[in-house]
PDB file of N, CA, C and O in Angstrom, chain B, residues numbered from 101:
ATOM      1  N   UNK B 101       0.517 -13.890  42.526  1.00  0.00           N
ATOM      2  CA  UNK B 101       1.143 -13.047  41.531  1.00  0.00           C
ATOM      3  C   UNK B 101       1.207 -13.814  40.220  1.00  0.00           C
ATOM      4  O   UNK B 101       1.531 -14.993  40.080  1.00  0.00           O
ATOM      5  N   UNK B 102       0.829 -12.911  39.249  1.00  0.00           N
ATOM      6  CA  UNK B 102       0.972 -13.860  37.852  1.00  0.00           C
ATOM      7  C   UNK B 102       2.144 -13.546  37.081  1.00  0.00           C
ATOM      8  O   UNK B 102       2.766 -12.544  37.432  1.00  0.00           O
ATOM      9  N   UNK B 103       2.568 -14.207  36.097  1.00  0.00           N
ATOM     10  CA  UNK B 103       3.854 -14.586  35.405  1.00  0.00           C
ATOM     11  C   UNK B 103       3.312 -14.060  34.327  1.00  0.00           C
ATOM     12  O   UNK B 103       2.114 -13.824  34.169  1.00  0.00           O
ATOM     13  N   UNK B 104       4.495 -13.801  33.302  1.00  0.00           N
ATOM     14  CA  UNK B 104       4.108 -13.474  32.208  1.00  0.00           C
ATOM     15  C   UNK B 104       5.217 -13.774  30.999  1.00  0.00           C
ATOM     16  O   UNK B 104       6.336 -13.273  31.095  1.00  0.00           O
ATOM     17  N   UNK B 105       4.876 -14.589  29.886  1.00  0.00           N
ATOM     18  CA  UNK B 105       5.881 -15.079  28.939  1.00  0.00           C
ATOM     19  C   UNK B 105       5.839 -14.089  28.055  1.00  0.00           C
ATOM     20  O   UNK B 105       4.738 -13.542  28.106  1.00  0.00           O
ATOM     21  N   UNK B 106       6.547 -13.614  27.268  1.00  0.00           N
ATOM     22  CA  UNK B 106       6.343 -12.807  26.457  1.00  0.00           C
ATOM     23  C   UNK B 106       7.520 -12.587  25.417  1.00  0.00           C
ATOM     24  O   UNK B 106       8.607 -12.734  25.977  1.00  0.00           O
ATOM     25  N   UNK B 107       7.650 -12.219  23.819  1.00  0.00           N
ATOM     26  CA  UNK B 107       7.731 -12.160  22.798  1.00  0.00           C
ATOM     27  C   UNK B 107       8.110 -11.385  22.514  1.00  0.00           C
ATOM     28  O   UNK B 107       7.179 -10.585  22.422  1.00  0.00           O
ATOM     29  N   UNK B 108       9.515 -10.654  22.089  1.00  0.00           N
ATOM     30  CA  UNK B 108      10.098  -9.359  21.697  1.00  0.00           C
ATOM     31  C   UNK B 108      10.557  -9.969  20.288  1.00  0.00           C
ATOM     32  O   UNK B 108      11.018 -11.102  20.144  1.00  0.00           O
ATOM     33  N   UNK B 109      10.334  -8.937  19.177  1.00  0.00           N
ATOM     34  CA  UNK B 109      10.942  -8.335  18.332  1.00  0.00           C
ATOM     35  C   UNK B 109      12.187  -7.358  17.978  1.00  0.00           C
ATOM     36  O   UNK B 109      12.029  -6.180  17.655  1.00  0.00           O
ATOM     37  N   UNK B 110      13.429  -7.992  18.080  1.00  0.00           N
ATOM     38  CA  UNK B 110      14.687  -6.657  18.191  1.00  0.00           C
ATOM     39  C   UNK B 110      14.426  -6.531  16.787  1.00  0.00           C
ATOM     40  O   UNK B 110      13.665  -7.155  16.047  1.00  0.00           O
ATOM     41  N   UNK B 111      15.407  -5.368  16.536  1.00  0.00           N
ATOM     42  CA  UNK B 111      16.077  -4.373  15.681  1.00  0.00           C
ATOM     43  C   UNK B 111      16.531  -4.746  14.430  1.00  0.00           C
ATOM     44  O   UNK B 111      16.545  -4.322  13.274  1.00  0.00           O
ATOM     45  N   UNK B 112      17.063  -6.123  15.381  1.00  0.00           N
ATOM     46  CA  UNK B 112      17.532  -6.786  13.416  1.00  0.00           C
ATOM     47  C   UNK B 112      16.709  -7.923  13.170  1.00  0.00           C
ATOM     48  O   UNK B 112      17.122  -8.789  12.398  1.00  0.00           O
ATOM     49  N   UNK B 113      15.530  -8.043  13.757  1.00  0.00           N
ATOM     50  CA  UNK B 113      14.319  -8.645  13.261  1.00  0.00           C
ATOM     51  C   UNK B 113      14.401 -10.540  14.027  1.00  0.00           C
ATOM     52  O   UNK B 113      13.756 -11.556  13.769  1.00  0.00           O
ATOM     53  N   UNK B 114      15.240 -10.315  14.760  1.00  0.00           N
ATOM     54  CA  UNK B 114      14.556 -11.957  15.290  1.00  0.00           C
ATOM     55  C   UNK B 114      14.315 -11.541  16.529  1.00  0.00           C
ATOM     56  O   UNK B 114      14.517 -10.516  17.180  1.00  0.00           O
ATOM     57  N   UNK B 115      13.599 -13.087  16.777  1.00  0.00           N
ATOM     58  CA  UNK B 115      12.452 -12.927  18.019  1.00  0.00           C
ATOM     59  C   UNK B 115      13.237 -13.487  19.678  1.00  0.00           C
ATOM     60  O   UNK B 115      13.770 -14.596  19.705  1.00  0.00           O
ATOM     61  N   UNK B 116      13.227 -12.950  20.455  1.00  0.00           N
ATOM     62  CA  UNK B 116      13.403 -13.516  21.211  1.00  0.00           C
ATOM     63  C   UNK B 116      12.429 -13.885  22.485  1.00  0.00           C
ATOM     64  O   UNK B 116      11.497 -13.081  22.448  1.00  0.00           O
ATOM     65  N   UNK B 117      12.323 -14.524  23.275  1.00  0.00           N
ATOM     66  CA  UNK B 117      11.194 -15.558  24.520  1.00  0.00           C
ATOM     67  C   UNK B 117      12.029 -15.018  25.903  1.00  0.00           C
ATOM     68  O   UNK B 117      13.255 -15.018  26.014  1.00  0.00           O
ATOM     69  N   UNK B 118      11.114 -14.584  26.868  1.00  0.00           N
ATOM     70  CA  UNK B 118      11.519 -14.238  27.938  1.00  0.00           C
ATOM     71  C   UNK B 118      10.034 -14.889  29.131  1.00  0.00           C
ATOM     72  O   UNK B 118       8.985 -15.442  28.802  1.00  0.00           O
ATOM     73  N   UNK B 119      10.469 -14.578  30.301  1.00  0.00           N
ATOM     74  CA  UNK B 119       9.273 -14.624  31.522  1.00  0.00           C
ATOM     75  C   UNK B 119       9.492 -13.580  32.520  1.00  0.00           C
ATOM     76  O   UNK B 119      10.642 -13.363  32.901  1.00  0.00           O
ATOM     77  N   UNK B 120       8.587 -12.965  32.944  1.00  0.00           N
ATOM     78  CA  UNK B 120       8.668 -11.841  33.946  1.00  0.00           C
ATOM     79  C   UNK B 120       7.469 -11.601  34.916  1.00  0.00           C
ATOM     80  O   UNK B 120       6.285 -11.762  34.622  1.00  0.00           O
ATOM     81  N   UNK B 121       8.009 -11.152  36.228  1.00  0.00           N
ATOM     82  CA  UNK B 121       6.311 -10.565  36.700  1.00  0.00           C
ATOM     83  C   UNK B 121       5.953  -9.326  36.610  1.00  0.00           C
ATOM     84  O   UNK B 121       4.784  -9.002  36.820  1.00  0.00           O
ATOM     85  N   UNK B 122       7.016  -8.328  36.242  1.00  0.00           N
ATOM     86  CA  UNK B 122       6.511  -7.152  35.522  1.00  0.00           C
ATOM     87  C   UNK B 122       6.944  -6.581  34.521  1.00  0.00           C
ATOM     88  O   UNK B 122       7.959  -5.885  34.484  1.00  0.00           O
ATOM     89  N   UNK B 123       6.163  -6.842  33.564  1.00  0.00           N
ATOM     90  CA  UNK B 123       6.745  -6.743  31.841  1.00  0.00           C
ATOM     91  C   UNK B 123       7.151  -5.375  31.715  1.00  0.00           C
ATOM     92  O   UNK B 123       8.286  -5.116  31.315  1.00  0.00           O
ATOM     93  N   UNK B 124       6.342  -4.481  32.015  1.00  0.00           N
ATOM     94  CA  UNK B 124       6.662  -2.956  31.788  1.00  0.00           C
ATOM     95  C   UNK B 124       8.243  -2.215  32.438  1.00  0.00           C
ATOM     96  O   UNK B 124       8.805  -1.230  31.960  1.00  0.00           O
ATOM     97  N   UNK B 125       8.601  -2.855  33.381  1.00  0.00           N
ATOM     98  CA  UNK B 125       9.769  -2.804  34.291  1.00  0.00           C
ATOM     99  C   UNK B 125      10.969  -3.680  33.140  1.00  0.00           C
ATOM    100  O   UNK B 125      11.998  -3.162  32.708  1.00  0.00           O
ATOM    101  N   UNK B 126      10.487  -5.100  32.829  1.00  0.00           N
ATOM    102  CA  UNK B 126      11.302  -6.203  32.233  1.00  0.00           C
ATOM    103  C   UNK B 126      11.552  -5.063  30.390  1.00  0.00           C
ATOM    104  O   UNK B 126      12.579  -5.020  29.713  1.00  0.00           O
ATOM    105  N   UNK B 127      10.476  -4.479  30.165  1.00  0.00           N
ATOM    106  CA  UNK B 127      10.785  -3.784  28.811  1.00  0.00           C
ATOM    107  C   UNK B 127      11.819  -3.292  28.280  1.00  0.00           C
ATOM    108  O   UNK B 127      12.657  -3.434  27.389  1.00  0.00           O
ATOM    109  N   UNK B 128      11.235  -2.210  29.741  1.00  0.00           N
ATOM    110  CA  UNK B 128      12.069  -1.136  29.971  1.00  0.00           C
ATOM    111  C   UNK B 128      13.453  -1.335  30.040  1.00  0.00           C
ATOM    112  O   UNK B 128      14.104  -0.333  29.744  1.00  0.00           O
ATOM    113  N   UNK B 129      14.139  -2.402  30.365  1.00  0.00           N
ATOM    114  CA  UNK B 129      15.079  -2.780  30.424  1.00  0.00           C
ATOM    115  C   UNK B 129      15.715  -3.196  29.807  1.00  0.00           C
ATOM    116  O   UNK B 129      16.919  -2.944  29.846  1.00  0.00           O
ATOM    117  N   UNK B 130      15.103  -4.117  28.865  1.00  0.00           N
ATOM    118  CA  UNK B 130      15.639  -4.143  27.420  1.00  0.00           C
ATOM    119  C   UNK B 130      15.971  -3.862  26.296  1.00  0.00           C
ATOM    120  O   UNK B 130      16.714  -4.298  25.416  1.00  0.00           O
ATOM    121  N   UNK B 131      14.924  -2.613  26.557  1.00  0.00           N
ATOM    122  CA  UNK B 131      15.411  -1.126  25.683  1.00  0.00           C
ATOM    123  C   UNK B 131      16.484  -0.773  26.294  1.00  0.00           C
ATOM    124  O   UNK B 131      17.321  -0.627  25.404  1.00  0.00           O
ATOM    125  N   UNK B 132      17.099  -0.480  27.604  1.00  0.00           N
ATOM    126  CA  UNK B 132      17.847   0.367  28.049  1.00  0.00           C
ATOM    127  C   UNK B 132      19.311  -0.529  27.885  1.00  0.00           C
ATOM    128  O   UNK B 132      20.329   0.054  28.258  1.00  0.00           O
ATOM    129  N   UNK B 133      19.436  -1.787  27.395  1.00  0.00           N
ATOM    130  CA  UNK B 133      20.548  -2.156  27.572  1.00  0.00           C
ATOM    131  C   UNK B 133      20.814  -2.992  28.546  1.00  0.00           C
ATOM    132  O   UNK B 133      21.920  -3.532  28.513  1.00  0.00           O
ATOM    133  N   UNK B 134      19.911  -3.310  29.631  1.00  0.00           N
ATOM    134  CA  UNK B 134      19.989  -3.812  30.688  1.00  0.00           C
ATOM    135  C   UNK B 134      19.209  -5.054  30.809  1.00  0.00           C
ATOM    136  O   UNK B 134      19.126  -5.778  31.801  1.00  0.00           O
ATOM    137  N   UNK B 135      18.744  -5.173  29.854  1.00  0.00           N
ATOM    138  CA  UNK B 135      18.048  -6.849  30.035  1.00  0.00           C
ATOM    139  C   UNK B 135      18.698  -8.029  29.242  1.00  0.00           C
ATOM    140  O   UNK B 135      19.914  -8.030  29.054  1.00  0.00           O
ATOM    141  N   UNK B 136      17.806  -9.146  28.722  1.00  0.00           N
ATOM    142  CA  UNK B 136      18.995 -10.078  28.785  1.00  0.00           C
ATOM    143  C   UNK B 136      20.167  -9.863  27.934  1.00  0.00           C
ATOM    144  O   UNK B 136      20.044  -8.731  27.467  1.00  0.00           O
ATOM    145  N   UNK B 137      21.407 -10.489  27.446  1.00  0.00           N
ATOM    146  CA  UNK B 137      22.310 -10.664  26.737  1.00  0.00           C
ATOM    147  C   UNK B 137      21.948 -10.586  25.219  1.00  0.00           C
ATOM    148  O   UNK B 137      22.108  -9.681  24.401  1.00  0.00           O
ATOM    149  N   UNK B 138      21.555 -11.495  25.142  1.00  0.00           N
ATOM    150  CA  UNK B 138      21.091 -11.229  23.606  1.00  0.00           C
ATOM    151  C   UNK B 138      20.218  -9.961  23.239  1.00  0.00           C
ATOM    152  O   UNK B 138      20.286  -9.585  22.069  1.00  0.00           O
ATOM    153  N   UNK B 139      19.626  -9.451  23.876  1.00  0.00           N
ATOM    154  CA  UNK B 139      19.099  -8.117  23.033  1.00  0.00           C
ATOM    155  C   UNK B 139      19.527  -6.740  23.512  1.00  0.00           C
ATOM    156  O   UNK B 139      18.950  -5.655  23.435  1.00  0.00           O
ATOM    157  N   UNK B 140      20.621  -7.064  23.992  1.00  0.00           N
ATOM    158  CA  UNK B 140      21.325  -5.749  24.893  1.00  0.00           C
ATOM    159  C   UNK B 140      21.664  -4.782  23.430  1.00  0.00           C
ATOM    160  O   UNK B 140      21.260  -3.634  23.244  1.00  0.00           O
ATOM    161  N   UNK B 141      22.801  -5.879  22.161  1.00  0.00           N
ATOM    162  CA  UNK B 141      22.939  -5.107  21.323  1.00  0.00           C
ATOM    163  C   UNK B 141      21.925  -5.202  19.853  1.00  0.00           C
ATOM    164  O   UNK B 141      22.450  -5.346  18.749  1.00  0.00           O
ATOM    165  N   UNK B 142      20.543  -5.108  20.018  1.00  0.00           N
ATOM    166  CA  UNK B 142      19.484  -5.325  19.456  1.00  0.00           C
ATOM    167  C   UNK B 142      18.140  -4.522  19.688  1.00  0.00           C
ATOM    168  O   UNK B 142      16.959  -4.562  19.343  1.00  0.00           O
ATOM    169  N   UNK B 143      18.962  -3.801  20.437  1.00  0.00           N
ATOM    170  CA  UNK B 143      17.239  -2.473  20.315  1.00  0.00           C
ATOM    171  C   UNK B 143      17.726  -1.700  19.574  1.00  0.00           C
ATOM    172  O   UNK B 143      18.813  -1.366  19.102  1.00  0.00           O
ATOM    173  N   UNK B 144      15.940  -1.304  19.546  1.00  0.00           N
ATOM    174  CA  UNK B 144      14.862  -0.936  20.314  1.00  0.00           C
ATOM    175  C   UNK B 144      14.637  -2.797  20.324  1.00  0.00           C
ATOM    176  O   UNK B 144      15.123  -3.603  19.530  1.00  0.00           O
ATOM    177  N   UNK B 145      13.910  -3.014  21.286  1.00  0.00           N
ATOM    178  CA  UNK B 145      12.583  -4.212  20.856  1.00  0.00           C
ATOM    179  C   UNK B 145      11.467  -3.670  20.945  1.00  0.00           C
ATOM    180  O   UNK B 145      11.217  -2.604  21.507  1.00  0.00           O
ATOM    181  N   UNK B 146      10.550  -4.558  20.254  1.00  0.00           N
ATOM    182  CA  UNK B 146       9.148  -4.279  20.232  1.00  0.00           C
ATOM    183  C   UNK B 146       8.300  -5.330  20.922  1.00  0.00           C
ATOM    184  O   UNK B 146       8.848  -6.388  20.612  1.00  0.00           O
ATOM    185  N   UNK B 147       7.471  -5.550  21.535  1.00  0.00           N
ATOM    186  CA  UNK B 147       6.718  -5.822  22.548  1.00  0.00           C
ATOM    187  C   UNK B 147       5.579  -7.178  21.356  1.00  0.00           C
ATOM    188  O   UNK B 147       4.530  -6.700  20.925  1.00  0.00           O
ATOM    189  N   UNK B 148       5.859  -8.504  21.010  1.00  0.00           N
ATOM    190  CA  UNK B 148       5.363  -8.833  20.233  1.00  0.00           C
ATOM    191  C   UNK B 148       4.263 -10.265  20.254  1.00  0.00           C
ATOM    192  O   UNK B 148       3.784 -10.928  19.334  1.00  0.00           O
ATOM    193  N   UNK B 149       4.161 -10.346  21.498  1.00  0.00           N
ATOM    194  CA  UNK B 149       3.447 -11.672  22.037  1.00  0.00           C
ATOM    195  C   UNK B 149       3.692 -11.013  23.225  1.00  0.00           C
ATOM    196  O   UNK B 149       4.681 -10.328  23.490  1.00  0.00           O
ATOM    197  N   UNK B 150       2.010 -11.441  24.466  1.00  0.00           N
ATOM    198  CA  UNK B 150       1.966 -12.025  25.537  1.00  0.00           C
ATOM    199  C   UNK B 150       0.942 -12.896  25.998  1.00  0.00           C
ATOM    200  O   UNK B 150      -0.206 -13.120  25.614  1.00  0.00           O
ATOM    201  N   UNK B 151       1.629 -13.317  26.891  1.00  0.00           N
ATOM    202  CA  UNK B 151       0.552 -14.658  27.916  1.00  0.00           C
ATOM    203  C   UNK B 151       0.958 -14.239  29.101  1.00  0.00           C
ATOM    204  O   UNK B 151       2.044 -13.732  29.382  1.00  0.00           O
ATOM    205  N   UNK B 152      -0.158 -14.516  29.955  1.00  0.00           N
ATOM    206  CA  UNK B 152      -0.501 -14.294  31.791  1.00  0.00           C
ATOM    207  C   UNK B 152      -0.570 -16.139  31.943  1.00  0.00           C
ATOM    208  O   UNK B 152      -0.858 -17.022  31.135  1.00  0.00           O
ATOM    209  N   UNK B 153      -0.191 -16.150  33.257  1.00  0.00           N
ATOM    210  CA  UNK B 153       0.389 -17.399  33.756  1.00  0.00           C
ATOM    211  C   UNK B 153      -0.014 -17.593  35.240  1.00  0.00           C
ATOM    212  O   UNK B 153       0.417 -16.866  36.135  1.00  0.00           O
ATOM    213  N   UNK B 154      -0.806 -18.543  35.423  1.00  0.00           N
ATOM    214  CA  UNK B 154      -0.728 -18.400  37.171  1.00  0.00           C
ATOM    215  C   UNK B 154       0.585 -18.479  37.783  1.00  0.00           C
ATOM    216  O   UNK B 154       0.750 -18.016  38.911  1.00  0.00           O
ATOM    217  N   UNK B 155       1.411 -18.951  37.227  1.00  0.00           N
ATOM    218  CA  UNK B 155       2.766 -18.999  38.295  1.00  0.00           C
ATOM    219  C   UNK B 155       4.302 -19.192  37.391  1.00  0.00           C
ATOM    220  O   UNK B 155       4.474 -19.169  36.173  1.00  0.00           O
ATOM    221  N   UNK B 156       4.922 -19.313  38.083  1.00  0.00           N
ATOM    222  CA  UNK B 156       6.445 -19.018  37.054  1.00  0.00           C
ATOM    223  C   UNK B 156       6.265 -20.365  36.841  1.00  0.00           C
ATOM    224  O   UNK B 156       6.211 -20.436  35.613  1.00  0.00           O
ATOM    225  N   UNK B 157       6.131 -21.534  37.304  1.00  0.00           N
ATOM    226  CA  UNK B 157       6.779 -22.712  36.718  1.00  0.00           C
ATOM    227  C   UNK B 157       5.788 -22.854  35.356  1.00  0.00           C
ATOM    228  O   UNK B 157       6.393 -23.321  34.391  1.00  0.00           O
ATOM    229  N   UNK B 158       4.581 -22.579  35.152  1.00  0.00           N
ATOM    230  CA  UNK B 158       3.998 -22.262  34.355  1.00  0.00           C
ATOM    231  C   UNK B 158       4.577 -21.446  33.059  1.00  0.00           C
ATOM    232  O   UNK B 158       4.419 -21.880  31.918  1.00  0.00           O
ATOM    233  N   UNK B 159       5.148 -20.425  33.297  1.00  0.00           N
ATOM    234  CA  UNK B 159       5.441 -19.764  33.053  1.00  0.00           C
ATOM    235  C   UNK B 159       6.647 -20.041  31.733  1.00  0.00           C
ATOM    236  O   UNK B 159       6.660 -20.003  30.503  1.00  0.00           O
ATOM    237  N   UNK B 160       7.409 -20.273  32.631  1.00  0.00           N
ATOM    238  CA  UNK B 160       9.011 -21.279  32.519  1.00  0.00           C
ATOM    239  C   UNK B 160       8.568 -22.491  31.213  1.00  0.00           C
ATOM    240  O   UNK B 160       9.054 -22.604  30.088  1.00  0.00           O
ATOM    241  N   UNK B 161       7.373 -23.365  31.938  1.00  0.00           N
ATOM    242  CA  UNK B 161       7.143 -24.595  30.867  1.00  0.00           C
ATOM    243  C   UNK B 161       6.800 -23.915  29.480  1.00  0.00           C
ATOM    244  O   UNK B 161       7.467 -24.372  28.552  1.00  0.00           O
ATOM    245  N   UNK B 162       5.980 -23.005  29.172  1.00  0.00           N
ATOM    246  CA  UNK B 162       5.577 -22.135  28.057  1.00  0.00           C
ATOM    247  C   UNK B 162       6.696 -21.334  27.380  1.00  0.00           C
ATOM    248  O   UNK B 162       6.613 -21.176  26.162  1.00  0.00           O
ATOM    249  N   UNK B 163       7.723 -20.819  28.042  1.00  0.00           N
ATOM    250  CA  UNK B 163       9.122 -20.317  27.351  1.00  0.00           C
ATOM    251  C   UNK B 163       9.356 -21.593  26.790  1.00  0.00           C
ATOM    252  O   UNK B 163       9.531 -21.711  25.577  1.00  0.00           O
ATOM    253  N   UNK B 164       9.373 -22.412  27.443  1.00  0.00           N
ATOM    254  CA  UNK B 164      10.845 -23.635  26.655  1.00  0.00           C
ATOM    255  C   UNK B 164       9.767 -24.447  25.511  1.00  0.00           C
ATOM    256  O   UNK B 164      10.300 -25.109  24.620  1.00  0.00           O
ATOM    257  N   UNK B 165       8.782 -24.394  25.555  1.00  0.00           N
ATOM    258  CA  UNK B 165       7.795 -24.684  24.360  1.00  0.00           C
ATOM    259  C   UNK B 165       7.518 -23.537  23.590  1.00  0.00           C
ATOM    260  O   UNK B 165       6.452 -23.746  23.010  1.00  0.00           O
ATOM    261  N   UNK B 166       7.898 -22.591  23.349  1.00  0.00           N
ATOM    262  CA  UNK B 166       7.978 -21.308  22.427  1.00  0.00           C
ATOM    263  C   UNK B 166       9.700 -21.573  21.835  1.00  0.00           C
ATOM    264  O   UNK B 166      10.185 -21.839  20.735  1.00  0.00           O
ATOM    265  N   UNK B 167      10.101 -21.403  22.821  1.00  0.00           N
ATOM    266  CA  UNK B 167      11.867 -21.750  22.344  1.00  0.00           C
ATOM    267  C   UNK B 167      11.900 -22.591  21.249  1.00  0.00           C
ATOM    268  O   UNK B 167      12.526 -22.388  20.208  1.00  0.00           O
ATOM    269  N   UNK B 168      11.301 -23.409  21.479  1.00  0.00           N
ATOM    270  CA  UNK B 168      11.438 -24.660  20.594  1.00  0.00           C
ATOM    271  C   UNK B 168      10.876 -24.854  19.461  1.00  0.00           C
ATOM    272  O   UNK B 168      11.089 -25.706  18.598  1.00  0.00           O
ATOM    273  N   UNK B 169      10.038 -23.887  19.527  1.00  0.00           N
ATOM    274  CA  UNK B 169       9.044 -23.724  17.803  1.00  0.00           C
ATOM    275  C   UNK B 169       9.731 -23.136  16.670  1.00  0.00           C
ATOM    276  O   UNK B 169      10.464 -22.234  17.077  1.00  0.00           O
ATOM    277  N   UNK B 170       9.790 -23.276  15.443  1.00  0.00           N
ATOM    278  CA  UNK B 170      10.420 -22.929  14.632  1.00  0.00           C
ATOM    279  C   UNK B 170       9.719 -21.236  14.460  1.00  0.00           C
ATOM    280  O   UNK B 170       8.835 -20.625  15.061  1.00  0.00           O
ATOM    281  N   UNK B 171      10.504 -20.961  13.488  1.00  0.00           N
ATOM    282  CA  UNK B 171      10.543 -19.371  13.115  1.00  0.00           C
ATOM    283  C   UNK B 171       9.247 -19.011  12.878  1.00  0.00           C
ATOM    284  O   UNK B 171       8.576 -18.100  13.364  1.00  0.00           O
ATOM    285  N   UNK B 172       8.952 -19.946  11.969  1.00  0.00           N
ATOM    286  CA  UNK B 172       7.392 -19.477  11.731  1.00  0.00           C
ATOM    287  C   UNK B 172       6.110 -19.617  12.652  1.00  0.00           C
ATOM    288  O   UNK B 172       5.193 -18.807  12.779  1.00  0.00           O
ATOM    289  N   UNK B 173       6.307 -21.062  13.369  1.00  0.00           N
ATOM    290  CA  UNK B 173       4.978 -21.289  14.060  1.00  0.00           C
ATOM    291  C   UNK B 173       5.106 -20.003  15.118  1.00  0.00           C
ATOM    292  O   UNK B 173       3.991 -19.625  15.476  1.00  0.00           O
ATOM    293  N   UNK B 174       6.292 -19.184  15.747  1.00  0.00           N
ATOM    294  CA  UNK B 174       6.508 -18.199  16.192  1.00  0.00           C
ATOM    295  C   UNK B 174       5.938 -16.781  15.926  1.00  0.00           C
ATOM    296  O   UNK B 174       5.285 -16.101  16.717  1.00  0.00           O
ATOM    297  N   UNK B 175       6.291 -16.481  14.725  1.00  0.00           N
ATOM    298  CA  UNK B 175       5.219 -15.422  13.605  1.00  0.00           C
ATOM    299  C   UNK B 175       4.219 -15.825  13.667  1.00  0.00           C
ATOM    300  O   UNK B 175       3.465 -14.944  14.080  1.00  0.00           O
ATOM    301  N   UNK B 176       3.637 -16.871  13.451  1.00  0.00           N
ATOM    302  CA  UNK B 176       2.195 -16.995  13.539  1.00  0.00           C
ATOM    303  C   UNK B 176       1.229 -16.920  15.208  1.00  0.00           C
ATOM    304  O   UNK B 176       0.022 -16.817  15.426  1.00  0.00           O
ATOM    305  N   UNK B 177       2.231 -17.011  15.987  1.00  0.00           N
ATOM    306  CA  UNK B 177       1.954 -16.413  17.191  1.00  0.00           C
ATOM    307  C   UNK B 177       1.527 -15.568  17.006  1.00  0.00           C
ATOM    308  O   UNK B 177       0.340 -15.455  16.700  1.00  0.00           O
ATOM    309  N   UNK B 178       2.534 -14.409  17.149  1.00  0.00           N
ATOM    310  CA  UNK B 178       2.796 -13.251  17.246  1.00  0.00           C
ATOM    311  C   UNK B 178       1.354 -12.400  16.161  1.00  0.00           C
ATOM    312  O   UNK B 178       0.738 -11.408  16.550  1.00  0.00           O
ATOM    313  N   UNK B 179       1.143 -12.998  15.023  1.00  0.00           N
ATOM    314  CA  UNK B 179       0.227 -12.655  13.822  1.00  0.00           C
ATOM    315  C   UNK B 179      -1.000 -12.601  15.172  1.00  0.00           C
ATOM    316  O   UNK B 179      -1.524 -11.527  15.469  1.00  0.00           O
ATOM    317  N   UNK B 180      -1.340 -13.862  15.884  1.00  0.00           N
ATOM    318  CA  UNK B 180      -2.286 -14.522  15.953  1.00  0.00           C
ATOM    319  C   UNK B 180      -2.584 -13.816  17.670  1.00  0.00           C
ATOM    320  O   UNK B 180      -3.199 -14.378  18.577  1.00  0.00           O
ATOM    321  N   UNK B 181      -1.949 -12.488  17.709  1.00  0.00           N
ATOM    322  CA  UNK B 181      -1.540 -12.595  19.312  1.00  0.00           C
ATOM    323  C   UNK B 181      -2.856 -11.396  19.439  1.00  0.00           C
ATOM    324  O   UNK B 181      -3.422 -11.457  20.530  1.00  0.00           O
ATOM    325  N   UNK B 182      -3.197 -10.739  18.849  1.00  0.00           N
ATOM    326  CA  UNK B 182      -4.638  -9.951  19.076  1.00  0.00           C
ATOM    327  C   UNK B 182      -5.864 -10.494  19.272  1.00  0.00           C
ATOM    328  O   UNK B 182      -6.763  -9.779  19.715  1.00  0.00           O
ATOM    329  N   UNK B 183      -6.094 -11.847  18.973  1.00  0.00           N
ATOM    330  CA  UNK B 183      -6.914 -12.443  18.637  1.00  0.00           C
ATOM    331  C   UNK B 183      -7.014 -13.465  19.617  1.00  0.00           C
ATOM    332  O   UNK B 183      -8.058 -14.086  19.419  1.00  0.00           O
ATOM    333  N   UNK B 184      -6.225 -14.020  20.828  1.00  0.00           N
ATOM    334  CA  UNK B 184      -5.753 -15.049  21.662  1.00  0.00           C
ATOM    335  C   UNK B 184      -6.319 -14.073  22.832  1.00  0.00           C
ATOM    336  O   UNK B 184      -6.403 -12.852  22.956  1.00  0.00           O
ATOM    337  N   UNK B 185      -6.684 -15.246  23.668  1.00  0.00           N
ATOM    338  CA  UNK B 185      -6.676 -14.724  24.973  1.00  0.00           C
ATOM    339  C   UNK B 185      -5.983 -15.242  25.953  1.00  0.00           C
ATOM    340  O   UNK B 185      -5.813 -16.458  25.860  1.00  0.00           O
ATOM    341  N   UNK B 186      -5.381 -14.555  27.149  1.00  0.00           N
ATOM    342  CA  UNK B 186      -4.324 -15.006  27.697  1.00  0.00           C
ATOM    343  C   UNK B 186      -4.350 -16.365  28.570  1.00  0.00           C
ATOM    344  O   UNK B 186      -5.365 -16.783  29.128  1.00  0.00           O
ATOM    345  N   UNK B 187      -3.493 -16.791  28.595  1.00  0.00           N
ATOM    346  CA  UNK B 187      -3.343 -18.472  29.067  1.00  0.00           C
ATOM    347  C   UNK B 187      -3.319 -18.169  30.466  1.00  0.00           C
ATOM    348  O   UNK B 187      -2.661 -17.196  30.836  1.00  0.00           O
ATOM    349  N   UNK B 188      -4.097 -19.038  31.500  1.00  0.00           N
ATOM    350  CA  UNK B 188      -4.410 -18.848  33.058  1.00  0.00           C
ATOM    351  C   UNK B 188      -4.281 -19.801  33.729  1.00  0.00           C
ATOM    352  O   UNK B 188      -4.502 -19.740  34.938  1.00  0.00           O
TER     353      UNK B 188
END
């Protein structure tokens, strides 16, 4: 099963870093109020970076090295995220 890191955009415009094995389920949820803490009162989000992962610890190491990037090298992700192909 593959992992997936991925990149939301809330409502009042900052980014937040998550991991999931099913993003469409994990979305959904964060629109609805039900996903993590911080963007409960911050939707809609928008869907703004992803990467595929062979496995969560993978997965996990790539959140906490996104976490850690400043605002911009983040945007420039996100800019740069049509154009990337997913990490395996």
């Amino acid at each position: 099963m593959s992992w997936i890191c991925y990149l939301l955009e809330c409502a009042d415009g900052t980014l937040y870093c998550g991991i999931t094995n099913d993003l469409d389920k994990r979305l959904a949820a964060h629109n609805a109020g039900e996903g993590a803490k911080y963007t409960r009162g911050r939707t809609p989000v928008r869907l703004a970076h992803v990467e595929t992962h062979a496995d969560k610890s993978a997965a996990l190491k790539r959140e906490m090295q996104i976490k850690r990037m400043s605002r911009a090298a983040k945007e420039l992700l996100c800019a740069d995220a049509g154009r990337r192909k997913p990490v395996k």
